[in-house]
N, C-alpha and C positions, 0 to 999 in steps of 0.2 A: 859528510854526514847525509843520510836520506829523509827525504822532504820527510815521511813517516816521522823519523826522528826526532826533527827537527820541531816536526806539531807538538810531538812527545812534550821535550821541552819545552815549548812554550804554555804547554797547557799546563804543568805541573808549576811553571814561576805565577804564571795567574791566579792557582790554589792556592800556592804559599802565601799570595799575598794577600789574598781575599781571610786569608781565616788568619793571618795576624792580628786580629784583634776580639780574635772567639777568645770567652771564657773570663772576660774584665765588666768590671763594674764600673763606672763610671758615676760622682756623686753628683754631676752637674746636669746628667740628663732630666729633662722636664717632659719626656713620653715614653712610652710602651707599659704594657702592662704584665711583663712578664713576672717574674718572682720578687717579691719586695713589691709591686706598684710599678717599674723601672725608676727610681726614686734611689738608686745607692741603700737601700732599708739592709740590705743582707750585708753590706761591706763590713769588714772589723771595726770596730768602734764607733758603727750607728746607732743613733737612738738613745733614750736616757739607760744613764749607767746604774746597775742596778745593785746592788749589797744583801749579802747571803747573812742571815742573821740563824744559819742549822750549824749544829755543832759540828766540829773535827776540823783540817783545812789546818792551817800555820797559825790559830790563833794563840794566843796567849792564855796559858791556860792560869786557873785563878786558885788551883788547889795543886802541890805538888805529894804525890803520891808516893811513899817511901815501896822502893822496891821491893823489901819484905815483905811487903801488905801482898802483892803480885803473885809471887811463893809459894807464901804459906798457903795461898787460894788456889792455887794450881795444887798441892799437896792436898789439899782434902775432894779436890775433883777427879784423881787419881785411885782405881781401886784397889792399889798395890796398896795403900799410903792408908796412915791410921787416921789421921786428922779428919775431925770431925765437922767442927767449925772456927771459925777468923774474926776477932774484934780490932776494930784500928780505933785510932783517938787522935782528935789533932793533937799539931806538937803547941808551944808554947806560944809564939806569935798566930795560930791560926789560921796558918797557909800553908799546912805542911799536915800530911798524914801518916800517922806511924802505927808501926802492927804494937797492940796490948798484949793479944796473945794470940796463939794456936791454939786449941785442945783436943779429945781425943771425947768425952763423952756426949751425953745424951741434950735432952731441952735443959734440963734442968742445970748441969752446970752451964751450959751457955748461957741462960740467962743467968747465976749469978756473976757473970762477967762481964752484963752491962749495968753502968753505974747510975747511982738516981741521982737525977739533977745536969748530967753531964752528955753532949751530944755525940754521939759514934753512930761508924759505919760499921755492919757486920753480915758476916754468911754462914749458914743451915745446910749442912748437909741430912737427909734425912733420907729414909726410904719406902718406895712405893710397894705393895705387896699384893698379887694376886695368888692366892690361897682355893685353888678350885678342884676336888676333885683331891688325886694326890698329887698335885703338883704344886709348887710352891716358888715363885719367881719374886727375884725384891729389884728392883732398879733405883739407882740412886735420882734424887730431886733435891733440886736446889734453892738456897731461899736467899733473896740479897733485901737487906734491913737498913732501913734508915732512919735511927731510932733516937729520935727527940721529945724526951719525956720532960713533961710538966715542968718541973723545975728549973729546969734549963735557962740559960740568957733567952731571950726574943730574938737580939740582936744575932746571936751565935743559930738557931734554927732557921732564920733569917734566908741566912747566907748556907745552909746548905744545902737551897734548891740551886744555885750556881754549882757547887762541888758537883750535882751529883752525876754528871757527864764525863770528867775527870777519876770518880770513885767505881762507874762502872765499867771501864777500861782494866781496873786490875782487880775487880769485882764481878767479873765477867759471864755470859749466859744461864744464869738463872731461870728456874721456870715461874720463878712470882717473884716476885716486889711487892713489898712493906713497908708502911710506914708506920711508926712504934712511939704512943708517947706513954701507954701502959704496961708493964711488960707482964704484970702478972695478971691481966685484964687479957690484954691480947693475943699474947704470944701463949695460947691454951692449944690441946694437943685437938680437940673435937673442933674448933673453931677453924684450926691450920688442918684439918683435912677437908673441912666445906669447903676453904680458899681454893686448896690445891686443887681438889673435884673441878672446880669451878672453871682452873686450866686447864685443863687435858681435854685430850680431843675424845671422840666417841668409844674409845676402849679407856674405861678407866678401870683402875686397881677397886680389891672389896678390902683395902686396909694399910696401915702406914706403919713407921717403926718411926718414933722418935729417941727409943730408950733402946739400947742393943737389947734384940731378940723379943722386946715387950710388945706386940700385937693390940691394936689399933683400930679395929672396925669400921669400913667406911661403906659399906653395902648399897654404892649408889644402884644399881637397879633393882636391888633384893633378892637376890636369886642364891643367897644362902653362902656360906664361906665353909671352905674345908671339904669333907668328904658329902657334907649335904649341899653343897650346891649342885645347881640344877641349870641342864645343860644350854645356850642360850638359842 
């Protein structure tokens, strides 16, 4: 081998040796100031351990969600699909949620399909409507309800701020959230379009459909509906 060589090698076992110990942490050192303080801070399982109290993760969940309820809510988010809106109800022990119904109409039968006194989850399909001109566009909007009226147990409304992390996994994307202890108070069609107004971002609709085809006025910047509005 030539001395060249020979240097070669030695200089490259001196490398290896020098940098066999890049890249460790060590929890015993008591100098440097690199990342961590040189204090081991960065090593796996330094420092107080700390507990995630946000939902999702392997917890245990505290309301089981009947697959149906999932479904039929996927069915009325579908605009192939007639469904309109979804009531669940717990089942008999109260850890357990079951679909009531499906339907296919307007506010008005939804609402006689939640009961008085009694706590349910439920979803609104409804429709946005810009009417400008002669064009006429309806996008569907979503409404997820959680409707604990008056009479209801305490104990039972209680516990359905726990559900409602669990309820909105097969209750899913929604453009509002509700909460409902009067239905014939709250759930009004000119009230539910102020809500709605109130989410959307800077292009809103001039009107809503709660009832098929029944037209719904919502004029947030006033610039007229139909053929007389006026161009922005």
């Amino acid at each position: 081998m030539s001395e060249m060589m020979s240097k070669a090698a030695e200089s490259r076992k001196r490398a290896e040796s020098k940098g066999k110990g890049l890249g460790l942490v060590g929890n015993t050192t008591s100098s440097g100031a690199g990342a961590g303080g040189g204090f081991g801070l960065n090593a796996p399982g330094a420092g107080p351990k700390v507990t995630h109290f946000a939902g999702g993760g392997g917890g245990k969940k505290t309301l089981a969600v009947e697959d149906a309820v999932a479904e039929a809510w996927n069915r009325v988010m579908d605009d192939s699909q007639g469904e309109t809106f979804v009531v669940a109800k717990y089942g008999a022990t109260g850890k357990t949620l079951e679909l009531k119904t499906a339907g296919t109409g307007g506010l008005a039968d939804f609402k006689a399909e939640l009961e008085d006194g009694v706590c349910m989850w439920a979803g609104f399909r409804c429709l946005a409507v810009d009417n400008r001109g002669s064009v006429v566009c309806k996008r569907p909007k979503l409404l997820f309800i959680q409707y604990m009226p008056d009479g209801a147990s305490a104990m039972k409304k209680a516990k359905m701020g726990t559900h409602k992390g669990a309820v909105k996994e097969a209750l899913h994307s929604a453009h509002l959230d509700l909460t409902v202890t009067d239905k014939d108070e709250e759930l009004v069609e000119k009230d539910l379009c102020a809500k709605l107004q109130a989410a959307t971002g800077a292009h809103k609709p001039n009107g809503y459909e709660f009832e098929k085809d029944v037209f719904v006025e919502s004029d947030y910047y006033g610039l007229g509906i139909g053929k007389d509005c006026k161009s922005t």
